[in-house]
N, C-alpha and C positions, 0 to 999 in steps of 0.2 A: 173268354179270357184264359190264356194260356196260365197253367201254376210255375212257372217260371219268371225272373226279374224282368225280363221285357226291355232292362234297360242296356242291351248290348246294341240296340239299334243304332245305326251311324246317324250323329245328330246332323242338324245345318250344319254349312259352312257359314263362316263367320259374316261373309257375305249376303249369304240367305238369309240368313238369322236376323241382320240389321233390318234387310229388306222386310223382312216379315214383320219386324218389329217396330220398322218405324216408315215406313209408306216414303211417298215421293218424300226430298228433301229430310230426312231425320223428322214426319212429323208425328207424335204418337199419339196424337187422336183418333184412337181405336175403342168402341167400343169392349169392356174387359170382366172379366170373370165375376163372379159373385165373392165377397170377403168372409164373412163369417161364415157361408152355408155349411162349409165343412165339418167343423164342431157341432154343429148340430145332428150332420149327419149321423157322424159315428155316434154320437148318445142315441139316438133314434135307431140303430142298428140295438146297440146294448140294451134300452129299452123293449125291445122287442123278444129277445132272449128273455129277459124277466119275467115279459109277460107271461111268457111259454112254458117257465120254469118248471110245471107241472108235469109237463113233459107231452101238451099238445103242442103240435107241428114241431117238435123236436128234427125229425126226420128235415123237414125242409130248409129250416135255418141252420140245422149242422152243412146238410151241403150247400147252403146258401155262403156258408165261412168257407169250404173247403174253396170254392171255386174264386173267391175272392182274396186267398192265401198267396202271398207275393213275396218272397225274398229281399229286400235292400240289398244284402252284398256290401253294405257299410262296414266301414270301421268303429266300430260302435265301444264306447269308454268303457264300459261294465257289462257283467252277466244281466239282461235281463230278465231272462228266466227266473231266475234266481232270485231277484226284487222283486217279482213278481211272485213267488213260488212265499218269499216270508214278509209277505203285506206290508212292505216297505212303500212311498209315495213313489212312484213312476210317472216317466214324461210319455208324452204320445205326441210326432209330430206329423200335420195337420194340412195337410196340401188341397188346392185345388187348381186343375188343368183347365186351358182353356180352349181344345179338343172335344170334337162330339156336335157342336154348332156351328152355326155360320161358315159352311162349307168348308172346315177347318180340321183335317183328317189328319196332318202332319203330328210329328211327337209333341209340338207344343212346348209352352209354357205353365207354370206354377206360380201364377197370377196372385193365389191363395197360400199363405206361409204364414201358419202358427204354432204355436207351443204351446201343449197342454200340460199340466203337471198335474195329477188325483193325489191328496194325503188323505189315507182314511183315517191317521192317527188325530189329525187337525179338523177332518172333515169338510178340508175346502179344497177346491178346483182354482188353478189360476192360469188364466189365460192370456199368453200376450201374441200380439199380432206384429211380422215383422215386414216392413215394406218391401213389395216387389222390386220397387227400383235402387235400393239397398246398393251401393258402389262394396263390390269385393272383391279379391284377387282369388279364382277359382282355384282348390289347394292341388287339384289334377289335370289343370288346363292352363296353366302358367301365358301361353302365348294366345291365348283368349281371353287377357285380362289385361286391365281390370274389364269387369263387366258387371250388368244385373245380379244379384243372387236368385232372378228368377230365372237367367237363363245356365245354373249349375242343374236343371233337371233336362235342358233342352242339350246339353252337351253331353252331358254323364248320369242321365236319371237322376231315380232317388237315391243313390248310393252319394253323388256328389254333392248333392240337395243335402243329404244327413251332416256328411264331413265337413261342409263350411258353414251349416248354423253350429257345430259345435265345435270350431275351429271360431266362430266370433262372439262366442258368445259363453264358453267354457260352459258348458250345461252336456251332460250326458243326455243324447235321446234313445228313451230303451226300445219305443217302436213308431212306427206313421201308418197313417190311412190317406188317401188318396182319392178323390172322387173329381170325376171331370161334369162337365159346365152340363152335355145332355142331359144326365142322368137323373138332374133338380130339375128339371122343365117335365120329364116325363110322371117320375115321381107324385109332382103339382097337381100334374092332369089326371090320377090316377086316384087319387085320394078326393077325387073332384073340383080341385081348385081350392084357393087358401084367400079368407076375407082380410085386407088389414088398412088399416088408418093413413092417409098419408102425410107427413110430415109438413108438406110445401105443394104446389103448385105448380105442375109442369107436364109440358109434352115432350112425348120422344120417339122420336123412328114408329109414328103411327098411332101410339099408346096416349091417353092424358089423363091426368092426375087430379084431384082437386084438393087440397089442404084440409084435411078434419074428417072430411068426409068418407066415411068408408067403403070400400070397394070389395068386391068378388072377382078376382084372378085368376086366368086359368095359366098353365103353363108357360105360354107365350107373352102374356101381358106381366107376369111376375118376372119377366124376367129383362122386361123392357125396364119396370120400375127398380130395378137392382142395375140396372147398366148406366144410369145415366149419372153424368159428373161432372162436368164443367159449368152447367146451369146451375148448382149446387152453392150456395152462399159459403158452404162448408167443404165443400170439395171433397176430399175421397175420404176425408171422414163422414161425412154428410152420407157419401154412400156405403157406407159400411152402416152404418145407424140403417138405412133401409134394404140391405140383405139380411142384416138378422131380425128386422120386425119379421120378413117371407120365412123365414128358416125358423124361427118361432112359431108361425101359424101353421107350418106346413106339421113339427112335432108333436102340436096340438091335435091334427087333425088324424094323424098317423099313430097317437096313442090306442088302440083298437084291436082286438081280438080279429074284426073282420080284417084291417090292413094288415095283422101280422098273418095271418091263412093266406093270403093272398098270395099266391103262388107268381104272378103276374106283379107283382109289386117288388117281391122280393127278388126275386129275375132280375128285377129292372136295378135294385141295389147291386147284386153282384157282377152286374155286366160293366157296370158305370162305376166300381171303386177296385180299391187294392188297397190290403193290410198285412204287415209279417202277424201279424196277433193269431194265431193257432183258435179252435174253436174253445181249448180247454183254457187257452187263457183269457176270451172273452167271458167264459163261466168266473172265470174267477174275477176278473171286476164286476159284471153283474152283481155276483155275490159279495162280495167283500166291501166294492170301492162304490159303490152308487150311491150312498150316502154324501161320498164329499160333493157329488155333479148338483147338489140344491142350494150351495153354497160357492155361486160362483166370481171370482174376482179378478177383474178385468183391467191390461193396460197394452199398449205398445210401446214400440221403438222408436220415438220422434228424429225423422232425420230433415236435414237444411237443404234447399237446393244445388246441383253441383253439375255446370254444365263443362268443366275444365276439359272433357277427354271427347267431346263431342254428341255426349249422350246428357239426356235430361233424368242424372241419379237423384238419388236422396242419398247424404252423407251422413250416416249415420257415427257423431262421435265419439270418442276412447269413453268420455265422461257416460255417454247414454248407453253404452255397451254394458260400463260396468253397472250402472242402476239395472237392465235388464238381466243382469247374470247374477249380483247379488238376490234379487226378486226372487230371479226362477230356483236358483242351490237352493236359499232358503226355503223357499217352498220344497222341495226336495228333501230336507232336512240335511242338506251337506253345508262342510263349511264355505262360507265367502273367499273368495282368492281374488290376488291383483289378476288382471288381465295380462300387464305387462311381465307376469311372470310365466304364465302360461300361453303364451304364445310368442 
């Protein structure tokens, strides 16, 4: 992984892009990334630093950050250094690519879009999850819109990915983490496989499931059980519920002195993610903000169906924007604003 943004790469044409994204016909039944694995990721990174704190494998996890050290190139609302530097609550936002599998080598999609906020003052973590298919007017691609908000990282990386969740949502993001779809398959198979419950009843693309019954996964088969969604009574919330049961099992299993030495483990962390977080400001949540990640509080951005432009969005409304922006300031500890006044 190069220590540069990566994101100057020339995206799809708008053409491709569709094609890619939505197969013969506009149709997007495409098997899609994992939801929550992301946030788990990076605590599972932080966590590992803690464990070390003493200053075994120091050496490995500092160049394990360096090499995973990534610039946005955002326009970013505040210092966060600075928020960071006087234990102020900070956001961390929260991507996952879907890059790295299913012979899918192109720059991808950000399938995975969430917002973290840590208040150590409150001691809680709030999490919301904002939908990929999200209808937005991308704020640097004017004649690419409107479009997905997942395709602002296939156009303009994460610099354009930062600029229009806080262009819709009025929330400063002080930093992101990034980890594409390989990197959790390998991860799985590395820590030996991740046991967990299944919710429902179902096969898929070779995998089956049985309701209650507990299972042993190895990389390939967690990740069949994280992909499937139309069988789902519950649909893509159905399958968000079983990405984070695997991303649960898997920081379970990766809590370990032996997984954090693991030189091969952590390889496989900084090949498969990107974060601006410097290593000394990973020390400093470790230290400081770990206490709020055990108190954590969970919603999304509910949007409606919206097939008007020829794409199958979720319309995310003025009314659901603002509940999701009051949510996250507050958490923040900043004040509430109309939206209509800021944007």
């Amino acid at each position: 992984m190069n220590n540069n943004s990566g994101d100057t790469e020339f995206p799809l044409t708008r053409s491709e892009y569709q094609h890619r994204m939505h197969g013969n016909g506009g149709n997007n039944r495409q098997p899609k990334n994992w939801g929550n694995r992301i946030f788990w990721s990076i605590v599972l990174f932080l966590i590992a630093i803690i464990v070390i704190f003493g200053g075994i494998a120091w050496h490995n996890v500092h160049q394990t950050s360096n090499e995973m050290f990534t610039s946005a190139g955002a326009n970013k609302e505040r210092n966060a250094q600075k928020v960071l530097a006087e234990r102020r609550p900070v956001s961390i936002l929260l991507l996952g690519t879907d890059t790295g599998d299913l012979g899918r080598h192109y720059k991808g999609r950000t399938d995975t879009i969430m917002l973290m906020t840590i208040n150590p003052q409150t001691k809680q973590t709030t999490l919301v999850s904002i939908p990929r298919d999200m209808k937005v007017n991308l704020p640097d691609y004017p004649d690419e819109s409107p479009a997905k908000i997942n395709a602002a990282y296939a156009y303009g990386g994460t610099k354009e990915t930062i600029n229009t969740v806080q262009k819709y949502f009025n929330v400063p993001v002080d930093f992101y983490a990034l980890v594409n779809m390989a990197g959790m398959k390998e991860a799985i198979n590395q820590v030996g496989g991740v046991t967990v419950t299944p919710p429902l009843t179902f096969d898929y693309e070779g995998a089956s499931f049985v309701k209650g019954k507990p299972q042993h996964m190895n990389g390939w088969t967690a990740l069949k059980f994280c992909r499937m969604r139309y069988d789902d009574p519950k649909g893509d919330y159905g399958r968000q519920q079983r990405q984070k049961m695997v991303i649960e099992a898997l920081l379970k299993k990766s809590i370990s002195y032996k997984t954090v030495l693991n030189q091969k483990f952590l390889k496989t962390v900084s090949k498969n993610a990107k974060t601006d977080l410097k290593f000394s400001e990973m020390m400093t949540l470790a230290q400081h903000y770990r206490q709020a990640t055990k108190n954590i509080k969970q919603s999304h951005a509910q949007g409606t169906s919206d097939d008007s432009d020829g794409q199958a969005f979720q319309d995310v409304s003025h009314s659901e924007r603002q509940r999701i922006s009051d949510l996250l300031r507050s958490s923040l500890g900043l004040e509430q604003e109309d939206l209509n006044t800021n944007n």
